[in-house]
C-alpha positions in Angstrom: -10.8 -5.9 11.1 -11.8 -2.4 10.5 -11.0 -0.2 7.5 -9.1 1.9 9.6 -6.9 -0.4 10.6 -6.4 -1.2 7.1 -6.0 2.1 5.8 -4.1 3.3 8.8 -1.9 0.0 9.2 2.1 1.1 10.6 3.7 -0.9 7.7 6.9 0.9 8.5 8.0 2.9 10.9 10.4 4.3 13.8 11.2 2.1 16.6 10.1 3.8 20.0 14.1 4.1 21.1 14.4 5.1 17.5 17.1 2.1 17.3 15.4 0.5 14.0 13.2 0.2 11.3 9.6 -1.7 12.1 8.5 -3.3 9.2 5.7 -5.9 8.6 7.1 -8.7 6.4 5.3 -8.4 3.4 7.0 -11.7 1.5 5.0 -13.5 4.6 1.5 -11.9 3.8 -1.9 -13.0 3.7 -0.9 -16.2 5.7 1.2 -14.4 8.1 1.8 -11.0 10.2 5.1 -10.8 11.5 7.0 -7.8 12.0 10.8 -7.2 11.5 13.3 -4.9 13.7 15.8 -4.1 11.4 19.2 -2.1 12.3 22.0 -3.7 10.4 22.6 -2.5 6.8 22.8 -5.9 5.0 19.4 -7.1 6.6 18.0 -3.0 5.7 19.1 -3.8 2.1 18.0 -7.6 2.0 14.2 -6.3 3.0 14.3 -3.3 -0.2 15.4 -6.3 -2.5 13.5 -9.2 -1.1 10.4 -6.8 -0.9 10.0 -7.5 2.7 9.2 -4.1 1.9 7.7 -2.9 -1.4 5.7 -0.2 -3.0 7.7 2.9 -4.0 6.7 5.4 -1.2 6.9 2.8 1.2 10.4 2.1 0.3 11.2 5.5 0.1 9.9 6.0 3.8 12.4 2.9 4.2 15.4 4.1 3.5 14.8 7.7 4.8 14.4 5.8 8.4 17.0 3.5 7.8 19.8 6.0 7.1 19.0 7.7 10.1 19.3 4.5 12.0 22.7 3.4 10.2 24.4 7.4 10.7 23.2 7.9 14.1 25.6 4.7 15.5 28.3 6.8 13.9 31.5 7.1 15.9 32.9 9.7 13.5 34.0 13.1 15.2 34.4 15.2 12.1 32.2 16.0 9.4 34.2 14.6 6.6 34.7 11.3 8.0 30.8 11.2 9.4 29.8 12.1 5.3 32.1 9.6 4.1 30.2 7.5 5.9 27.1 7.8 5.2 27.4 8.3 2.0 28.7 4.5 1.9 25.7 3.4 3.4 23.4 5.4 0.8 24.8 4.1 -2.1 24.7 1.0 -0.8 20.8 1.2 0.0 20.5 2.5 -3.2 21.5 -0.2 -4.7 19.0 -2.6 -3.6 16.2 -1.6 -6.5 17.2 0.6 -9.2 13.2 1.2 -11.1 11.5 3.0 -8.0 12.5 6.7 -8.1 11.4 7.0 -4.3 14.4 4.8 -3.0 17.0 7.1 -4.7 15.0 10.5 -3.7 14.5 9.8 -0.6 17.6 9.3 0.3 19.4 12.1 -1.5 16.9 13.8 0.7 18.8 12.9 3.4 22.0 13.4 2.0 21.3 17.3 1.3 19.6 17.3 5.2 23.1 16.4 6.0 24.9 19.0 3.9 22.8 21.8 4.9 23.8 21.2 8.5 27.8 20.2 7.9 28.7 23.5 10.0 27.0 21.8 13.2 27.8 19.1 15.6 27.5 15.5 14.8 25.0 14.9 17.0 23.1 18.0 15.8 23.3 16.7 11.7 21.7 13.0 13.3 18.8 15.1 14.9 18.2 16.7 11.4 18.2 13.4 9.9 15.5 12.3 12.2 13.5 15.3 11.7 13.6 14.7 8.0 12.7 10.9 8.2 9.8 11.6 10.3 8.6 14.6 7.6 8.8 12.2 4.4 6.8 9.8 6.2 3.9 12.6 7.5 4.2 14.5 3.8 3.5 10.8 2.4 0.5 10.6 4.3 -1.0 13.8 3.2 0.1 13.2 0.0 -2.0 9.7 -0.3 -5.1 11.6 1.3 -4.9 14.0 -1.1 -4.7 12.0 -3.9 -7.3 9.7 -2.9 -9.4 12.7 -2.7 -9.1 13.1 -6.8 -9.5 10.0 -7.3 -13.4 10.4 -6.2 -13.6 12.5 -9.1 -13.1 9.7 -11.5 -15.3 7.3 -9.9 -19.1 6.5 -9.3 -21.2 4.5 -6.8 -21.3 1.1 -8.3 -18.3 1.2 -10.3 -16.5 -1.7 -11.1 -12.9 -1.5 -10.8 -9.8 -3.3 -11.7 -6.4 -3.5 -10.2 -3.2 -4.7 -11.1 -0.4 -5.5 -8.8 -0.8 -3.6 -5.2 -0.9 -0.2 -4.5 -2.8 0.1 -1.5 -1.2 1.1 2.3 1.1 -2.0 2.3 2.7 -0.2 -0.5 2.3 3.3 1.0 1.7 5.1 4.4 -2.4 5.4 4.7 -4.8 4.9 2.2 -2.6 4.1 -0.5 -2.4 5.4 -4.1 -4.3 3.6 -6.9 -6.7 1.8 -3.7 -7.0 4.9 -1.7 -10.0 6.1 -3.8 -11.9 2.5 -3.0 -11.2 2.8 0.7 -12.2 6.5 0.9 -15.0 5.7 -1.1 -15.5 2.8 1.3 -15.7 5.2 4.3 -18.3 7.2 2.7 -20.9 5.0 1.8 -19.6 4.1 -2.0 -20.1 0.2 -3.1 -17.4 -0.8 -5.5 -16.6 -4.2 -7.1 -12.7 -4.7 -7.2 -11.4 -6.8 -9.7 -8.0 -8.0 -8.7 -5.1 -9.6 -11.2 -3.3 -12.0 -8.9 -0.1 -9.8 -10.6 2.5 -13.0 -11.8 5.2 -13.8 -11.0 5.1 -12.6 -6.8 1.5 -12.2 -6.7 1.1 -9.3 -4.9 -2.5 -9.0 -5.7 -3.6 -12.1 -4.7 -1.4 -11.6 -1.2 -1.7 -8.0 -1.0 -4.7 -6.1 -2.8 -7.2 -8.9 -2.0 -6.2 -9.3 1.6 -6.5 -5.3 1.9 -9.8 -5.5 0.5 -11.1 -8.0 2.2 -10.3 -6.9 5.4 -12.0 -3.5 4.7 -14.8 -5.0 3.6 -14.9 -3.9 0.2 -16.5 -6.5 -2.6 -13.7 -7.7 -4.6 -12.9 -10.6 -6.8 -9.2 -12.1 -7.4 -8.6 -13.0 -10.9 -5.7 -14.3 -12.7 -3.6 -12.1 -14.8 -4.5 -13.4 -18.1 -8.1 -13.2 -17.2 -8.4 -9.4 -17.6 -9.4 -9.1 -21.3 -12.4 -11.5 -20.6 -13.9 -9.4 -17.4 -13.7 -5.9 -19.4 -15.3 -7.8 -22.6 -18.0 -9.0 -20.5 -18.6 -5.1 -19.3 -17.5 -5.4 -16.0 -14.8 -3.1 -15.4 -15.7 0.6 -15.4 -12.0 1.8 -14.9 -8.7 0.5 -14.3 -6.4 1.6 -11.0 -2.7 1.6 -11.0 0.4 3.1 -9.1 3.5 3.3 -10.3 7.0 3.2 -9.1 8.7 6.5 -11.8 6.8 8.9 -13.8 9.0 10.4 -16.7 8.8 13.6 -17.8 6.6 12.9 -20.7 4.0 10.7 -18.9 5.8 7.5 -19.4 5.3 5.6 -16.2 7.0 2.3 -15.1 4.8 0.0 -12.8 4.6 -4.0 -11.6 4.8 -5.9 -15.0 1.9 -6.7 -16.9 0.9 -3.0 -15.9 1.2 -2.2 -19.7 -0.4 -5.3 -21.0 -3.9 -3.9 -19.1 -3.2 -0.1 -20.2 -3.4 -2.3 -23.8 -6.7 -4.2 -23.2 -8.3 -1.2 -21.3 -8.0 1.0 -24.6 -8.9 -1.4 -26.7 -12.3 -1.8 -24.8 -12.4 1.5 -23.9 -12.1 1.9 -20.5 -10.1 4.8 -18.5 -7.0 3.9 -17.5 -6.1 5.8 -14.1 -2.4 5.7 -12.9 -2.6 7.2 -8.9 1.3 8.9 -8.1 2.8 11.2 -5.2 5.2 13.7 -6.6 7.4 12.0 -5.2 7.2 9.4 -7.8 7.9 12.1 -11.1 11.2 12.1 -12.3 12.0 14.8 -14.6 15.4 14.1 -14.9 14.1 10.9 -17.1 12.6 12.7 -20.0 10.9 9.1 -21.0 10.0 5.7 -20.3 13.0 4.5 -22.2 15.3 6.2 -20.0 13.7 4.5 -16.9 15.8 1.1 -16.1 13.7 -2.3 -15.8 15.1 -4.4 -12.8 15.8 -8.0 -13.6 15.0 -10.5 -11.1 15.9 -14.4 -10.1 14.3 -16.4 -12.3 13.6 -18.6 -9.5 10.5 -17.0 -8.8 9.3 -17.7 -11.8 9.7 -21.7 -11.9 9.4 -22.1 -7.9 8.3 -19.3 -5.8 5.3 -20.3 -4.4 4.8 -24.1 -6.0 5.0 -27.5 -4.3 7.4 -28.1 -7.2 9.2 -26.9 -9.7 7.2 -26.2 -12.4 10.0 -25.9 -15.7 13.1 -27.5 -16.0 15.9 -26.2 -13.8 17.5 -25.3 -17.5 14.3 -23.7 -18.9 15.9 -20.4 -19.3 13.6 -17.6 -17.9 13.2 -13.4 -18.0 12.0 -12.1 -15.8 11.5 -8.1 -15.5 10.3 -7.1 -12.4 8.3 -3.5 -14.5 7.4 -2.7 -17.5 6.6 0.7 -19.0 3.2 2.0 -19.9 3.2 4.4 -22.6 1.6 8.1 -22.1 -0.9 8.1 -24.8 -2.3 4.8 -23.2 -2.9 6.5 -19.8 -6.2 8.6 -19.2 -5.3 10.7 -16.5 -2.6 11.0 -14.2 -3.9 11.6 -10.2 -1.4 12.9 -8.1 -2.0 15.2 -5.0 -2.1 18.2 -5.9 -4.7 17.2 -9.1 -5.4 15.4 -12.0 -2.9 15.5 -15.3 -3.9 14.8 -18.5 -2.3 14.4 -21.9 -0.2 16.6 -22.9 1.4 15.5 -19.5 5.0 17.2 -20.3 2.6 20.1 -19.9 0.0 19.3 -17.3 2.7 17.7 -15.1 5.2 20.9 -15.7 2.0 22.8 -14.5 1.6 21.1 -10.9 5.4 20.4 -10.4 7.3 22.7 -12.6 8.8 24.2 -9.4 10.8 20.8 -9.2 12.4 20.9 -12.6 
C-alpha cells in the first residue's frame, strides 16, 4: 500500500448513479475492508451513530451526501411539502451524534442551499443540493491540505509524536487533520516516530491511526492509553497531535475522551500540545467548552466490545462519555487552514474567522 492510497483513500462518497452514500465500514477496520451502499434513512443514521462512519468532517461530508440522496427520491410537487420533508430527514440525521459540530453544519448547509432556491423547480433545488454536497466534500479537501501544510511548521525531522484517538483520512477526506502533517511530512522525506494511544473504550487508534500508519509506512508504535505519561517521561514525545470534533469560541475544544487527560500530562512534561481543526469544526455560537454537550454512549462497549467475554458484571454500572473537553490554556496552538491560533484564541480565532461570527 502506498501513502497515497492512504492519504487519498474514498472513505465516503457519491455513488456513480448518485443513488447512495459509499462508505467504508470503519466499526470492521483493520481486520476488514468492506464498503457499505447506503440509501435508506435509518441505515444513514445507524452508520453516524454506530461510527460506521466517524471523525467530524467525515460525518459532516456524510450527511451533506446523504440528504441529497434522501430529498432527491422526493415525490413532493410543491415547495412546502418538499421542505417539510426534508427538513424531517435533517433533524432526524441530526440526531444521530449531538458533540461534532460538522454533522449539524453541514446539514443546515443544505438546508439554506434549499431555501435559497425555494422560487425554482423541485428538480432544480435537488441539483443545488448535489452541487453543494459535492463542494463540502472538495472545500474539505483543501481545507486538510492546507492545514497539514501548518502543521510542518511545528514539527522537525526526527520528531517524535503522539496521537490520541484518530484523526487521520478515515476521519476526514485526504490527509487528515492532526496526521496530515506526518503523511505530508512522510511524502517529503521527514522520518517521524508515531506514538499511538490505543484510544479506550472503541479503540480507534489501535484500528484506525496505527493501521493508517502502517500502511504509509510511517514508524509508529501503539501504546495503551494509560501508558502515555511513561513515553513523554522517558523523553520520547516531542509533541502531541489531536483533532477535535467542536472548537468553542474561547478555544475550548471537545475531542475522543482521554483527549484532556494527555493535554494534562503533555503540560506537565512540557510538551506542545497541537489540536489540528477545519473551520468547519469552530463554533462560535458555543462561547465555551461547557456549553458543548458530551454524548453518552452504551455501556456495552465498555464491558464487551471487543472481548471474548464479558469483562465486569452485567450490573457493574458503567459511564461512558464518548468526549471530553480540553481546556484552552492547556492547548499550545490551534492549526487550522487558514493558520496557526494561539492563546488568546477568542482573539486569534476572531482574527482568521471573524467573518463567520
Amino acid at each position: 500500500m502506498s501513502i497515497e492510497s492512504v492519504t487519498h483513500i474514498d472513505n465516503v462518497k457519491l455513488s456513480e448513479n448518485g443513488s447512495a452514500v459509499v462508505i467504508i465500514d470503519q466499526s470492521l477496520l483493520p481486520n476488514e475492508t468492506v464498503y457499505l451502499t447506503l440509501d435508506k434513512a435509518e441505515d444513514l443514521w445507524e452508520a453516524i451513530y454506530s461510527l460506521r462512519v466517524r471523525g467530524a468532517p467525515a460525518i459532516g461530508i456524510f450527511a451533506a451526501y446523504a440528504i441529497y440522496v434522501l430529498s432527491a427520491r422526493t415525490k413532493a410537487e410543491s415547495f412546502e411539502e418538499f421542505y417539510a420533508e426534508f427538513s424531517k430527514n435533517r433533524d432526524y440525521l441530526d440526531s444521530s451524534r449531538p458533540t461534532a459540530v460538522n454533522l449539524h453544519t453541514m446539514l443546515w448547509r443544505m438546508d439554506a442551499a434549499v431555501r435559497e432556491n425555494r422560487e425554482k423547480k423541485i428538480p432544480e433545488i435537488i441539483a443545488a443540493l448535489k452541487d453543494e454536497a459535492l463542494k463540502i466534500h472538495r472545500e474539505d479537501m483543501d481545507m486538510c491540505r492546507a492545514i497539514s501544510e501548518y502543521g510542518l511548521e511545528l514539527v522537525k525531522d526526527g520528531f517524535g509524536i503522539l496521537t490520541h484517538c484518530n484523526a487521520g483520512p478515515l476521519a476526514t477526506s485526504r490527509y487528515g487533520t492532526g496526521l496530515g502533517t506526518i503523511f505530508l511530512g512522510k511524502e517529503r522525506g521527514m522520518e517521524f516516530h508515531a506514538w499511538v494511544d490505543e484510544t479506550r473504550p472503541l479503540l480507534q487508534g489501535a484500528r484506525l491511526t496505527s493501521y493508517e500508519l502502517q500502511k504509509a509506512g510511517v514508524d509508529c508504535t501503539l501504546i495503551c492509553d494509560n501508558m502515555a505519561s511513561i513515553v513523554m517521561k522517558e523523553g520520547k514525545i516531542n509533541a502531541c497531535f489531536v483533532g477535535c470534533d467542536r472548537v468553542a469560541a474561547n478555544g475550548d475544544t471537545a475531542n475522543k475522551i482521554g483527549t484532556s487527560g494527555v493535554a494534562i500530562l503533555a503540560k506537565h512534561y512540557g510538551i506542545p500540545f497541537y489540536v489540528f481543526c477545519p473551520s468547519s469544526t469552530i463554533d462560535f455560537d458555543c462561547k465555551t467548552g461547557a456549553d458543548i454537550k458530551i454524548e453518552e454512549r452504551n455501556p456495552d462497549e465498555i464491558k464487551t466490545k471487543f472481548f471474548e467475554k464479558p469483562v465486569a458484571l452485567p450490573e457493574v454500572k458503567c459511564y461512558n462519555p464518548a468526549f471530553d473537553v480540553t481546556d484552552a490554556d492547556l492547548i499550545t496552538a490551534i492549526v487550522t487552514e487558514k493558520g496557526i491560533c494561539r492563546a488568546p484564541y477568542t482573539e486569534s480565532l476572531a482574527a482568521l474567522f471573524g467573518d463567520r461570527k
